[in-house]
C-alpha positions as CSV (number, residue, x, y, z in Angstrom):
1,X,62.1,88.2,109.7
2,X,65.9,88.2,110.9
3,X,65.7,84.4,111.5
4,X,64.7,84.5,107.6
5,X,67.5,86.9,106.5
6,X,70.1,84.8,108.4
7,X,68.9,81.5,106.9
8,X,69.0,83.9,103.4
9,X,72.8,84.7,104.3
10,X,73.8,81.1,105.5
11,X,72.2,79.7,102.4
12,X,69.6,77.6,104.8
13,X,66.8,76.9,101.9
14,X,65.3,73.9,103.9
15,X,64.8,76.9,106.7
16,X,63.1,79.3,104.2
17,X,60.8,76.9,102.8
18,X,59.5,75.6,106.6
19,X,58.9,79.4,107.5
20,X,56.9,79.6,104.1
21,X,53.2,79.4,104.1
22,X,52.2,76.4,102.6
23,X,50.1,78.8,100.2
24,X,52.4,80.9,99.1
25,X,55.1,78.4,99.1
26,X,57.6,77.5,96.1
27,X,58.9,74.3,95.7
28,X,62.1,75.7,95.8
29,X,64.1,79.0,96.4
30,X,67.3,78.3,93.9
31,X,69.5,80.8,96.2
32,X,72.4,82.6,94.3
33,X,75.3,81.7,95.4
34,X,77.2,84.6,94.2
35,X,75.2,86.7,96.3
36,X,76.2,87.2,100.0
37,X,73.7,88.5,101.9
38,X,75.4,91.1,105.0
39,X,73.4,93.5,106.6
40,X,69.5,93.7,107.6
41,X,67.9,97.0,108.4
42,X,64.6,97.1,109.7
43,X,62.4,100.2,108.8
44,X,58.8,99.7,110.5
45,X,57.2,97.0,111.8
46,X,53.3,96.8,112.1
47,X,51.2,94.6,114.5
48,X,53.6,90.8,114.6
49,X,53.3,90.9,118.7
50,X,52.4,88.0,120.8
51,X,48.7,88.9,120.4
52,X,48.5,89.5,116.9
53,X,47.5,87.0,114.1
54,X,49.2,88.6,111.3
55,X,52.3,91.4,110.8
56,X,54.4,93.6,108.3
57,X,58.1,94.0,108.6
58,X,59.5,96.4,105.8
59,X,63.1,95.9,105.5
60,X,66.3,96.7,103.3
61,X,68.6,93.6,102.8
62,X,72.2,94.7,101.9
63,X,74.3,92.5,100.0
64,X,77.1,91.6,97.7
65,X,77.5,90.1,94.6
66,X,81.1,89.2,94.1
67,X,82.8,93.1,95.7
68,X,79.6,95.3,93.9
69,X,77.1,96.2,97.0
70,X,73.9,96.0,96.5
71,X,69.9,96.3,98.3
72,X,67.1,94.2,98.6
73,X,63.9,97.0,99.4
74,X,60.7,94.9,100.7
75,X,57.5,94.9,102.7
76,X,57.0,91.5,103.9
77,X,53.2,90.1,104.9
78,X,53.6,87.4,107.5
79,X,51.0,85.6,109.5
80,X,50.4,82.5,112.4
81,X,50.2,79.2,110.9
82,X,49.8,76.6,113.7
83,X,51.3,79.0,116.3
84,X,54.4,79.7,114.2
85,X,55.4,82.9,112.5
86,X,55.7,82.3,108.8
87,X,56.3,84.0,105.4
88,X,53.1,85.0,103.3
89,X,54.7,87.2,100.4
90,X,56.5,90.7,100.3
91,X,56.4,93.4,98.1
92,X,59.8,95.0,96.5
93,X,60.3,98.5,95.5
């Protein structure tokens, strides 16, 4: 998850496509570049350890859009796809 929010704030869309299931994957992201992503905040985490097959992360992504703040509110699915970590979809409140 913070390797995807720093790829998100260094504007790294060959990054967030790779750690994209290939299932769930879009051709491309199409990243705003008025938007400047600078603070992640972790809320809970459920299962993602070494053992597991699958995790949640729900997080709150703070950023900017020129000087007006503003928050990105998300529960994030991610599973092992040939023993990497990747993106299956999130859900935003």
């Amino acid at each position: 998850m913070r390797s995807r929010f720093s790829a998100f704030a260094e504007r790294d869309e060959a990054y967030l496509l790779e750690s994209w299931h290939p299932a769930t994957r879009p051709e491309r992201i199409g990243l705003d570049a008025g938007t400047r992503w600078v603070r992640l905040e972790i809320v809970r985490e459920e299962n993602g350890g070494p053992e597991d097959d699958k995790g949640t992360v729900e997080f709150r992504a703070h950023y900017l859009e020129g000087s007006t703040p503003g928050e990105l509110h998300e529960v994030s699915r991610f599973v092992r796809h040939d023993g990497d970590w990747v993106y299956v979809r999130g859900k935003v409140s």
